[in-house]
C-alpha positions in Angstrom: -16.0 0.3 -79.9 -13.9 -1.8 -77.5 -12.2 1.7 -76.1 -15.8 3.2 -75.2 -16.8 -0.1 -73.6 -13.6 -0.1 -71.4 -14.2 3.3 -70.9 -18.0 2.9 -69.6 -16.9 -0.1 -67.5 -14.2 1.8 -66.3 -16.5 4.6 -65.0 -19.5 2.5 -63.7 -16.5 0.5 -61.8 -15.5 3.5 -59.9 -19.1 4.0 -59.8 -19.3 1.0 -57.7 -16.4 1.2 -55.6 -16.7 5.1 -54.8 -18.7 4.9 -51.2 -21.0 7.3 -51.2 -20.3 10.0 -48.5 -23.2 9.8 -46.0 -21.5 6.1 -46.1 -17.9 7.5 -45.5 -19.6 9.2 -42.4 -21.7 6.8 -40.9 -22.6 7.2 -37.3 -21.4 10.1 -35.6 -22.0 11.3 -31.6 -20.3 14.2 -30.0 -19.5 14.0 -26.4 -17.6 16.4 -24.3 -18.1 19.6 -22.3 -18.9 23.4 -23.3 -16.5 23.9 -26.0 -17.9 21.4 -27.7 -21.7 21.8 -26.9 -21.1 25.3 -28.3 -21.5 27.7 -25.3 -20.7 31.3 -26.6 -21.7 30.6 -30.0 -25.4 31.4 -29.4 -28.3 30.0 -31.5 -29.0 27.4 -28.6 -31.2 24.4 -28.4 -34.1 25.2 -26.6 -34.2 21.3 -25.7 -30.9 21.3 -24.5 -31.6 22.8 -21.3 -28.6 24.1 -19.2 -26.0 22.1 -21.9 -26.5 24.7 -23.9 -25.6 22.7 -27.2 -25.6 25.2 -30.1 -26.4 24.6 -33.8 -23.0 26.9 -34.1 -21.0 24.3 -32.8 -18.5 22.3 -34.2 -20.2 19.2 -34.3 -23.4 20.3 -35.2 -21.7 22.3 -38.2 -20.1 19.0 -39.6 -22.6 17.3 -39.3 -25.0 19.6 -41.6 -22.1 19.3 -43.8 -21.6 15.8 -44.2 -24.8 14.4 -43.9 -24.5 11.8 -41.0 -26.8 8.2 -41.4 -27.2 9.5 -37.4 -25.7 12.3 -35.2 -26.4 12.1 -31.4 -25.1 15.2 -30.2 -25.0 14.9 -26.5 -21.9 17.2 -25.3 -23.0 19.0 -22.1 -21.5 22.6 -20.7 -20.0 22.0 -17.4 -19.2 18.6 -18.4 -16.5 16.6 -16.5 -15.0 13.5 -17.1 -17.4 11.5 -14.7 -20.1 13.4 -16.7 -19.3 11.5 -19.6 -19.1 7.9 -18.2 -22.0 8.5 -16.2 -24.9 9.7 -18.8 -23.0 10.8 -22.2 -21.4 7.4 -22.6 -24.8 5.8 -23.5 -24.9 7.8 -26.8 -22.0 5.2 -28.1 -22.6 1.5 -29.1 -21.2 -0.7 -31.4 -22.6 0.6 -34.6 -20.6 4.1 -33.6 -18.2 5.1 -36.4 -17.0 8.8 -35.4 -17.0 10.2 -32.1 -15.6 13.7 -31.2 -14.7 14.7 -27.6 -13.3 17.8 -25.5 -13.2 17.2 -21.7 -10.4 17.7 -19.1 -10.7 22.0 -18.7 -13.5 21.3 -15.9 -12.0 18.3 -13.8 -8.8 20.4 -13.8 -11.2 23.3 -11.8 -10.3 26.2 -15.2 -13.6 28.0 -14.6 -12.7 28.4 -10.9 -9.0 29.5 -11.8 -10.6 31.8 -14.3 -12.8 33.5 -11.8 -9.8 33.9 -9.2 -7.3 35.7 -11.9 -10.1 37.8 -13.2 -11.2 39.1 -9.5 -8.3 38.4 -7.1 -4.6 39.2 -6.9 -1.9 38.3 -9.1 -0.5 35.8 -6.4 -3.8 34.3 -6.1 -3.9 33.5 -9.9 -1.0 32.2 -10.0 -1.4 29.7 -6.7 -4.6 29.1 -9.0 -3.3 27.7 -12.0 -0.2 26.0 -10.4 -2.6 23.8 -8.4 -4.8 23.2 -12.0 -1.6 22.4 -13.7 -0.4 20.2 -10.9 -4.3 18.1 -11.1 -3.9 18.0 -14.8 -0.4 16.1 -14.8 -1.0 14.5 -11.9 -5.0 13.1 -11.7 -6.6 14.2 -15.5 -4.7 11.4 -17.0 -6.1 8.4 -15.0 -9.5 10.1 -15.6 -9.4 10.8 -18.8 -7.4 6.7 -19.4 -11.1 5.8 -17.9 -13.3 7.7 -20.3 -11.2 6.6 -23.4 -11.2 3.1 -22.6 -14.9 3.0 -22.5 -15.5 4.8 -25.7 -12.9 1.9 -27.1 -15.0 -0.5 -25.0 -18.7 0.8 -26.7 -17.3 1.1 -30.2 -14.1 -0.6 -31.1 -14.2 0.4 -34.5 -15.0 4.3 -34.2 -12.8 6.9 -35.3 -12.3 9.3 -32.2 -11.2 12.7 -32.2 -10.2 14.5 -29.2 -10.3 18.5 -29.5 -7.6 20.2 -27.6 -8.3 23.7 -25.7 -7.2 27.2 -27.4 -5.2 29.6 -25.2 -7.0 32.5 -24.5 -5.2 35.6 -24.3 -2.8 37.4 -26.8 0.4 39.0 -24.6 0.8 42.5 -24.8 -2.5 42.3 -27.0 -4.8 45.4 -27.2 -7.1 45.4 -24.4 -7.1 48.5 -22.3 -8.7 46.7 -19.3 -8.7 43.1 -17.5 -6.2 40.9 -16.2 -2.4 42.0 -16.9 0.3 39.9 -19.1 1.9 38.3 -16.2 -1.7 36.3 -15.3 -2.4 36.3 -19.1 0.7 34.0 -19.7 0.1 32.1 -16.7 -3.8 31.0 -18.2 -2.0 30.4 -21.7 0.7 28.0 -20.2 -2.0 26.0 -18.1 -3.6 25.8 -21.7 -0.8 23.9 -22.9 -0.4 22.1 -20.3 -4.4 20.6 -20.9 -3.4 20.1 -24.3 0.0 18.1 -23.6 -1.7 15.9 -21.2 -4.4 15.3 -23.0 -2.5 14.9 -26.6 -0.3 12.2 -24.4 -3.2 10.3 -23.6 -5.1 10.7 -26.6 -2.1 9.2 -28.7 -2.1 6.4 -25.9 -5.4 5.1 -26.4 -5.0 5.4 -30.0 -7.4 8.2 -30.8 -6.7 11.4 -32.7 -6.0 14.5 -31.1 -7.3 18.1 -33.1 -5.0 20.7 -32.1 -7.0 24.2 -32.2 -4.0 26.2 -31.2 -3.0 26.9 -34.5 -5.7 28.1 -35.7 -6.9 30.8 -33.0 -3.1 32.1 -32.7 -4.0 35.6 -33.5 -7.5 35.4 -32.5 -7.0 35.0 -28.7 -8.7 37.5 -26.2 -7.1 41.3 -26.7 -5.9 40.0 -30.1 -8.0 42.2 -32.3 -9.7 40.1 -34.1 -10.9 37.7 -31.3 -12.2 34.3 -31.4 -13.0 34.3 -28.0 -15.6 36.0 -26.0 -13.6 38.1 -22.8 -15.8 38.4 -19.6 -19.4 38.8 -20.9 -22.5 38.6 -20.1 -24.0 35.5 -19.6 -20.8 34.6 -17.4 -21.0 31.3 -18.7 -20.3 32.8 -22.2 -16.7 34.0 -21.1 -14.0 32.8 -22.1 -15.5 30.3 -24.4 -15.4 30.6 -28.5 -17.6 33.0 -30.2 -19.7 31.0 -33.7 -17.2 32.1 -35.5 -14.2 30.6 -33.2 -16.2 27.2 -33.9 -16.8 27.6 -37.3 -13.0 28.8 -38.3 -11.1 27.1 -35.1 -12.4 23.6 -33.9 -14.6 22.9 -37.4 -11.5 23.0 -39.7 -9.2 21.2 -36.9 -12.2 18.3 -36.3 -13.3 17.9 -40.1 -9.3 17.1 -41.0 -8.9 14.8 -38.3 -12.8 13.0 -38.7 
């Protein structure tokens, strides 16, 4: 009799101590710029406007997963760092527990240097993308210093995950048209460049950075068995992940490091 008791106080203990996991996830908001709102991975928000926030994206995604006591979801395409302090920022208070954030590409001017390899010369992409590296080590860590601090400021106990960018092109991959190998590896290099900045600064403030590099290595543009959307129409769409570069790229990356 004794051995059943233990064993029923035994189970009703972990019973008790066991959170449940809508507690474990607690109060969740998603800030950042187009990878994050989900641009390229369709099934938009009608409310969203021109943020284009998908229910495909990674944050939406976890959050149907794991149940959330609140999910403000406020992650904006075209989204730059002053973005973020200016209007996002609002979305995180004091009773924030989670926060996931991508945001860098666009004060670094990638969607400009996109449009210059993809249409000029191959000396004009490269000028391109040595003047975005040269902003992102140079001015993109001051900026994003600011927008980290003031998340820490609004919610000094919140877990905060930063998502890193993929790189976008496969070399000697299997595309028969676009940009050649020599602007190709020129994009993927200012890629890591974004991510080594922004993992510096990331570990810095204390956060968590969420490499997605990994996981898309073999699912870059000409790859195959892509991830990512080439030029496309809408033009917004390019170069951005597809649903399922969300769901099998950043989702996996974010829900191990939330």
């Amino acid at each position: 009799m004794s051995a059943v008791l233990a064993f029923l106080l035994a189970v009703l203990g972990l019973g008790l101590l066991a959170p449940s996991a809508q507690a474990q996830t607690g109060r969740y908001v998603a800030l950042g710029d187009s990878y994050s709102a989900g641009v390229g991975a369709g099934s938009y928000d009608g409310a969203s406007g021109n943020c284009k926030r998908s229910t495909k994206a990674y944050p939406a995604l976890w959050a149907a997963a794991h149940a959330p006591s609140s999910f403000a979801f406020v992650a904006c395409s075209g989204a730059k760092t002053g973005d973020v302090l200016n209007g996002q920022i609002s979305a995180v208070n004091s009773s924030t527990t989670l926060v996931s954030i991508s945001i860098g590409g666009n004060d670094a001017g990638f969607a400009d240097v996109m449009t210059t390899c993809v249409l000029q010369s191959e000396n004009s992409c490269l000028n391109a993308v040595a003047n975005a590296r040269a902003f992102a080590d140079n001015q993109l860590p001051g900026l994003l210093d600011q927008v980290y601090a003031a998340i820490k400021s609004r919610a000094p106990g919140a877990h905060v995950v930063v998502m890193g960018y993929s790189r976008l092109y496969k070399i000697g991959g299997s595309c028969w048209f676009g940009i050649g190998d020599t602007k190709r590896r020129a994009l993927n290099g200012a890629a890591d460049e974004l991510d080594t900045v922004i993992a510096k600064r990331t570990a810095d403030a204390g956060f968590t950075f969420g490499d997605v590099r990994p996981p898309f290595t073999g699912h870059e543009v000409c790859s195959g068995s892509a991830w990512l959307h080439s030029t496309t129409l809408p033009v917004d769409e390019s170069y951005h992940p597809t649903a399922t570069g969300q769901a099998q790229g950043y989702l996996p990356v974010f829900a191990a490091a939330a």
